[in-house]
C-alpha positions as CSV (number, residue, x, y, z in Angstrom):
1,X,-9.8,-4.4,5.8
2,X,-10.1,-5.8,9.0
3,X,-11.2,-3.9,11.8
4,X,-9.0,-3.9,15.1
5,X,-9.4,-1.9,18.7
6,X,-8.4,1.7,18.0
7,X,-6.2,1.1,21.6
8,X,-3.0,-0.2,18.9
9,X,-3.1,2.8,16.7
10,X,-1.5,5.2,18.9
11,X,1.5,2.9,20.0
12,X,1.6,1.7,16.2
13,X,1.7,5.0,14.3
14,X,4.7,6.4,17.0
15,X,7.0,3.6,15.4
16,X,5.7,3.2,11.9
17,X,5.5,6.4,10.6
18,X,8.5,8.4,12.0
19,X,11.6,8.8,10.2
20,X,13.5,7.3,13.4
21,X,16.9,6.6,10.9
22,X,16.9,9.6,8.7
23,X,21.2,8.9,9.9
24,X,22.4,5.5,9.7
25,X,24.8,5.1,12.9
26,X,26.7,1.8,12.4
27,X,27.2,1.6,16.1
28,X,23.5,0.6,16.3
29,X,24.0,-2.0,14.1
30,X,23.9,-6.0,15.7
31,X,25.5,-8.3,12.7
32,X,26.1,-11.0,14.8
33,X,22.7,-11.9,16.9
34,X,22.8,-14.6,19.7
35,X,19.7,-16.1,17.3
36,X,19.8,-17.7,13.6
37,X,18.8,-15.1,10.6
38,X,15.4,-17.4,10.3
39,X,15.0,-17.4,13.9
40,X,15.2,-13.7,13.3
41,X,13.1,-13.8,10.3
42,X,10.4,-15.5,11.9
43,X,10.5,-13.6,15.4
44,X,7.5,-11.7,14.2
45,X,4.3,-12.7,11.9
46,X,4.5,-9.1,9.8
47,X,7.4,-7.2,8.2
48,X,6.1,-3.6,7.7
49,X,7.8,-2.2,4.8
50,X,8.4,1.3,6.1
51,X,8.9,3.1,2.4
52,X,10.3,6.5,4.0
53,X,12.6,4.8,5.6
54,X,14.7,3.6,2.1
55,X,18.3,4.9,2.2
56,X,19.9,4.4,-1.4
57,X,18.2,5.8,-5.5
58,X,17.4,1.9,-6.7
59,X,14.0,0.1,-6.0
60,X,13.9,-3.4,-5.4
61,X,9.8,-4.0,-6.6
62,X,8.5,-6.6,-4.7
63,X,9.4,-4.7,-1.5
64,X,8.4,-1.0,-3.3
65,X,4.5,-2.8,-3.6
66,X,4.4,-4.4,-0.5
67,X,2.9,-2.8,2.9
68,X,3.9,-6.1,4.7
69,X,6.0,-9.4,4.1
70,X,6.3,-12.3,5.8
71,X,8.8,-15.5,6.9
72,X,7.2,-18.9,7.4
73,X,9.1,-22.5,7.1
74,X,10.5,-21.1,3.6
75,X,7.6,-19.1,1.7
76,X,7.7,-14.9,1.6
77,X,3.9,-13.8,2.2
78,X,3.1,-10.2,1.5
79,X,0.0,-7.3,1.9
80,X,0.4,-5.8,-1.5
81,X,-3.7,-4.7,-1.5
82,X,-5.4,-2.8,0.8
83,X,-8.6,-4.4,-0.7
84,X,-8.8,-7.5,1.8
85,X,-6.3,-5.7,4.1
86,X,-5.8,-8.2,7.3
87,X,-8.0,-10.7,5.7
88,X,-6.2,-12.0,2.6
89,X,-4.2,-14.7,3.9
90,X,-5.1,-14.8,7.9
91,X,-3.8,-11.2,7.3
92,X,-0.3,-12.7,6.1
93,X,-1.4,-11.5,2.4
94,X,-0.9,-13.5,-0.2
95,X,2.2,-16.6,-1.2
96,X,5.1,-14.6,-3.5
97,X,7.8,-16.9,-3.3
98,X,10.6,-18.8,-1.4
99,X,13.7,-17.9,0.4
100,X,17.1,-19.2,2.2
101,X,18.6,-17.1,4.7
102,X,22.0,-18.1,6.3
103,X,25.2,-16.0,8.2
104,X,23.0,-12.8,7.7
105,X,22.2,-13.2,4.1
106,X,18.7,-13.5,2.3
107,X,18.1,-14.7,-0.8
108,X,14.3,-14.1,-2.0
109,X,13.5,-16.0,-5.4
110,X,10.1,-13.6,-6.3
111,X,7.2,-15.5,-8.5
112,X,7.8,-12.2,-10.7
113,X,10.5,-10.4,-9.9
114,X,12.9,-13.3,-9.7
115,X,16.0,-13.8,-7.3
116,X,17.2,-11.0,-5.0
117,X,19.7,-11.1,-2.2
118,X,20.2,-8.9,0.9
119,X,22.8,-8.5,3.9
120,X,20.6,-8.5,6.9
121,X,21.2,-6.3,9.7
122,X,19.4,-5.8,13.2
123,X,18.9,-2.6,14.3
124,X,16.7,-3.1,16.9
125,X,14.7,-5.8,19.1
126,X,11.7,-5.5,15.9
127,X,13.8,-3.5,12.8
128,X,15.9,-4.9,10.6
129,X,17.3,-3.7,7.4
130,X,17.4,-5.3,4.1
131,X,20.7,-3.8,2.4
132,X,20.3,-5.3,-1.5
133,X,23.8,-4.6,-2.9
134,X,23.2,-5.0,-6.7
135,X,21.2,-1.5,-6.3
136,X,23.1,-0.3,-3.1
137,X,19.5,0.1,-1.7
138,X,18.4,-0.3,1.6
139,X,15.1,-1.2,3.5
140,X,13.8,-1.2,6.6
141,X,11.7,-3.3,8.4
142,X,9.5,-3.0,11.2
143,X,7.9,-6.3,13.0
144,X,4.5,-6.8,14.3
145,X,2.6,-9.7,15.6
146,X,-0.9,-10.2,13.7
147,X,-2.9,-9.4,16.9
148,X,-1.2,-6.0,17.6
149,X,-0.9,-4.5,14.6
150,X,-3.3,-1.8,13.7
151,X,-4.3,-2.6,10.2
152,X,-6.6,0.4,10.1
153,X,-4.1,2.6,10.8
154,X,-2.1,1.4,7.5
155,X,-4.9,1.4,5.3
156,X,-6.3,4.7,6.2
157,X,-2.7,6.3,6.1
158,X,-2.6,4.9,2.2
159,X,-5.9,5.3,1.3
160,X,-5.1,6.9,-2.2
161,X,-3.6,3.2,-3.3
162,X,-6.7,1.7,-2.3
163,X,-8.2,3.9,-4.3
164,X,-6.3,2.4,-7.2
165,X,-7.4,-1.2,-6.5
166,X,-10.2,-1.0,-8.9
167,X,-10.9,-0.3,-12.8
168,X,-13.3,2.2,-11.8
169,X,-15.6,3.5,-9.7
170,X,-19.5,3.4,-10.1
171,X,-21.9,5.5,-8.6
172,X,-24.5,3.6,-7.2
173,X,-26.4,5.8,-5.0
174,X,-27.4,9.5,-4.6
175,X,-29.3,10.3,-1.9
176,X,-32.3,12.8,-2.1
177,X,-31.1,15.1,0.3
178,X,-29.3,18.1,-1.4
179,X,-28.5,20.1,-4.6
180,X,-28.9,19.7,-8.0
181,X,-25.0,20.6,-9.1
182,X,-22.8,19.5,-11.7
183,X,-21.2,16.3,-10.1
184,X,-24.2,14.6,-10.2
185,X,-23.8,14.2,-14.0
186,X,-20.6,12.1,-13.5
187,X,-21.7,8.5,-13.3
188,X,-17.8,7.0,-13.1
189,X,-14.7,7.9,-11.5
190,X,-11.3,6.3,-11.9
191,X,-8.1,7.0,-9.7
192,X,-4.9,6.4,-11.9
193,X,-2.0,4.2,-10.5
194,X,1.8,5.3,-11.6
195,X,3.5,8.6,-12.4
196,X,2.7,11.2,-9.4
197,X,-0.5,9.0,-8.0
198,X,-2.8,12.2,-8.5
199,X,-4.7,11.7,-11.8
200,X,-8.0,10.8,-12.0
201,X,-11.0,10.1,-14.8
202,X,-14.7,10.3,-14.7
203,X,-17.0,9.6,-16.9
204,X,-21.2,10.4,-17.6
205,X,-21.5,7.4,-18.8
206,X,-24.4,4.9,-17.6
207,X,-24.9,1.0,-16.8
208,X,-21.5,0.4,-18.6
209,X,-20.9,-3.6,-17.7
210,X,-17.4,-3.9,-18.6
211,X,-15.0,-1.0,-16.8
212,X,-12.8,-1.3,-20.4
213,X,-15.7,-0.2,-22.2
214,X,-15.8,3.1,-20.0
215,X,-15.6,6.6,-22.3
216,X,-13.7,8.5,-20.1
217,X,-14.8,12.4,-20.6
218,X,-12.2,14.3,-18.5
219,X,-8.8,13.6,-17.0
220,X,-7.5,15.9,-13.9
221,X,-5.8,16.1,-11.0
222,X,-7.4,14.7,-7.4
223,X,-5.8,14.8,-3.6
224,X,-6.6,13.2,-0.6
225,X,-5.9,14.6,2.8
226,X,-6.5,14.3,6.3
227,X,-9.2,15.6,9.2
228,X,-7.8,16.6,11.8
229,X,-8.8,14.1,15.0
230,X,-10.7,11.6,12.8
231,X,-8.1,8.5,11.2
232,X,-11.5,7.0,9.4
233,X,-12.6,10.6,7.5
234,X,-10.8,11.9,4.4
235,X,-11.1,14.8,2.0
236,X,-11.0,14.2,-1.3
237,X,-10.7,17.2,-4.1
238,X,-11.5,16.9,-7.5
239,X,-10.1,19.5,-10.1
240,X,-12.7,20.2,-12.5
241,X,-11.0,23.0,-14.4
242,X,-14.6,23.7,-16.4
243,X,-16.2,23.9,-13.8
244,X,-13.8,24.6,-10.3
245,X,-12.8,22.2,-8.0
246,X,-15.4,19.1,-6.1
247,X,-14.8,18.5,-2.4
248,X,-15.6,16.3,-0.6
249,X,-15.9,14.1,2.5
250,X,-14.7,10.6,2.1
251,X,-15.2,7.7,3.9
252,X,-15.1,4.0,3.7
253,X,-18.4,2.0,3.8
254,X,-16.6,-1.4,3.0
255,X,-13.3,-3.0,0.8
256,X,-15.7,-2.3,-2.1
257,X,-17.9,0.8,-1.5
258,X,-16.8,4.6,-0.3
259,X,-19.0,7.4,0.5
260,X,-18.6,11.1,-1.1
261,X,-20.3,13.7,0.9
262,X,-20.6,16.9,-1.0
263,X,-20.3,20.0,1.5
264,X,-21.4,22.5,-1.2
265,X,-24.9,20.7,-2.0
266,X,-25.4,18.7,1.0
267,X,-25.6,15.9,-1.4
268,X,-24.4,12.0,-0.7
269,X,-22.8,9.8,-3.2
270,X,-22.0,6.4,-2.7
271,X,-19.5,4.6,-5.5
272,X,-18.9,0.7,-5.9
273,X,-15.5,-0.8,-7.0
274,X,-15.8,-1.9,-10.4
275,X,-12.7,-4.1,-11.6
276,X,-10.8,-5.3,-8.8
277,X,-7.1,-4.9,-9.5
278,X,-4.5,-7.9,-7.7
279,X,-1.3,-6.7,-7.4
280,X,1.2,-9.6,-8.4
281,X,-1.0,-12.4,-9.2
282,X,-3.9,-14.8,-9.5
283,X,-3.4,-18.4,-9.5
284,X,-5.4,-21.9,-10.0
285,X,-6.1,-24.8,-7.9
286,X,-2.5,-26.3,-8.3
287,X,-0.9,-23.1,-7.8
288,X,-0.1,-22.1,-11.3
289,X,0.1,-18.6,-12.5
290,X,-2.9,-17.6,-14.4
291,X,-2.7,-13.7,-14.0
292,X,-0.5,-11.1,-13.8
293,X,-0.9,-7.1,-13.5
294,X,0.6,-4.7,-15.5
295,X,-0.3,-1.8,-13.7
296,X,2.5,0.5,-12.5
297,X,0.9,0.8,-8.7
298,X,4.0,1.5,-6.2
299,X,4.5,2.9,-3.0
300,X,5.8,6.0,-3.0
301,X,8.8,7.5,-1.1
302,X,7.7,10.9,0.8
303,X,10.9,11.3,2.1
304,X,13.9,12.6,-0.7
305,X,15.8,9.8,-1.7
306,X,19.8,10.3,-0.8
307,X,22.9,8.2,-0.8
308,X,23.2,4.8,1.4
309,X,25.8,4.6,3.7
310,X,26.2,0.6,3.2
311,X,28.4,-0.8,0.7
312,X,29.1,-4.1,-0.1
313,X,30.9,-5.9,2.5
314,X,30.8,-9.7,0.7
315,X,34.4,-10.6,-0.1
């Protein structure tokens, strides 16, 4: 996570995260630019993936994962963590492939998803959208330059995924100050990726090494939500159906550690990231494949999906 002046956020969150094409008007469309698609392409460092946007019922994965991709000389970059967020990569993200883009078509060959083609259109001076016609799906793109986009702004907005990014949580401080109450039996805490993104583990456990090895005593249902006039502050409920609901106050210490505050007993909790999850891939030296996840971690769409207007216009 890379911290940048707050001053972007405001101008950042009025044109990432508004539904500005819930109608697709053809009129806006520019097929025929006075520049090249990889002129286009490369116009701007970051490609935010704006998931409510997505006109069409298919999913195309690499771009469902991704908060960011990037064009440069012929390798796609993307942000698929928010672990590292605006770090990994000089904040490009991590190498996920190669592409060829020519007369307003994009083919993407994906280390894991393969080879994908799109009919590009330019909606605007910075969005463009990514029509794949084998799923009549349709993204849209929004582009930054590194230095002016607000990274915090995107990784507090989807701070539930980063709270998927590891195996499990460990609790590795309680401060003295407040209440004896039930939560401070649970030692481990897991936020589940897939399905509805609200299900969640813990565990009383102790000094468990391997996060695989972790007895996992209950399974629920957890929400985050916002506080109003503070982007770095979170709530956090636990369901605890034995024993009612646990709120708290979340906040971020680092990419690895969050802080619980517990309202009801005035106690602190501090949990460490056990197990970091990479989305995609790890590779070696010479660039070879070495591991891939299986987890089911997606972004999801907020917005209802609904028909795309685009069809296939390749003869």
């Amino acid at each position: 996570m890379k911290t940048l002046k707050l001053l972007f956020g405001f101008a950042l969150a009025a044109t990432l995260f508004t539904s500005c094409y819930t109608e697709v008007i053809v009129d806006d469309f520019h097929d025929n630019p006075n520049i090249s698609l990889n002129q286009l392409l490369g116009s701007y460092e970051l490609w935010y993936v704006d998931i409510n946007q997505t006109t069409g019922y298919g999913e195309t994965p690499f771009l469902q994962i991704a908060f960011t991709i990037s064009f440069r000389n012929g390798t796609v970059y993307a942000n698929n963590n928010l672990v590292g967020f605006g770090n990994q990569g000089n904040g490009y993200g991590i190498d996920v492939g190669y592409y060829d883009a020519y007369d307003m078509i994009l083919d993407i060959y994906h280390d894991i998803d393969g080879y994908n083609t799109f009919d590009v259109y330019q909606i605007d001076n910075n969005t463009i959208e990514l029509y794949n016609p084998f799923n009549d799906t349709s993204y849209f793109l929004h582009g930054y330059q590194r230095s002016t986009f607000d990274y915090d702004y995107v990784f507090y907005d989807n701070i539930h995924y980063f709270l998927q990014e590891y195996e499990a949580w460990e609790k590795t401080y309680t401060s003295q100050m407040g209440a004896i109450n039930e939560f401070d039996n649970e030692n481990y805490l897991q936020f589940l990726a897939g399905g509805n993104d609200s299900t969640f583990r813990s565990s009383q456990d102790t000094n468990i090494g391997n996060p695989d090895n972790i007895y996992w005593d209950y399974t629920g249902v957890y929400g985050v939500g916002d506080i109003s006039n503070n982007m770095y502050l979170k709530t956090l409920t636990l369901d605890y159906d034995f024993f009612d609901n646990e709120f708290f106050e979340l906040s971020v210490i680092n990419d690895q550690r969050i802080r619980l505050y517990h309202p009801s007993s005035g106690t602190t909790y501090e949990f460490t990231g056990r197990g970091y999850i990479q989305f995609l891939r790890e590779s070696n030296a010479k660039g070879e494949i070495t591991k891939k996840t299986t987890e089911p971690k997606v972004r999801k769409q907020k917005t209802d999906k609904k028909d795309n207007p685009r069809i296939n216009e390749r003869s």
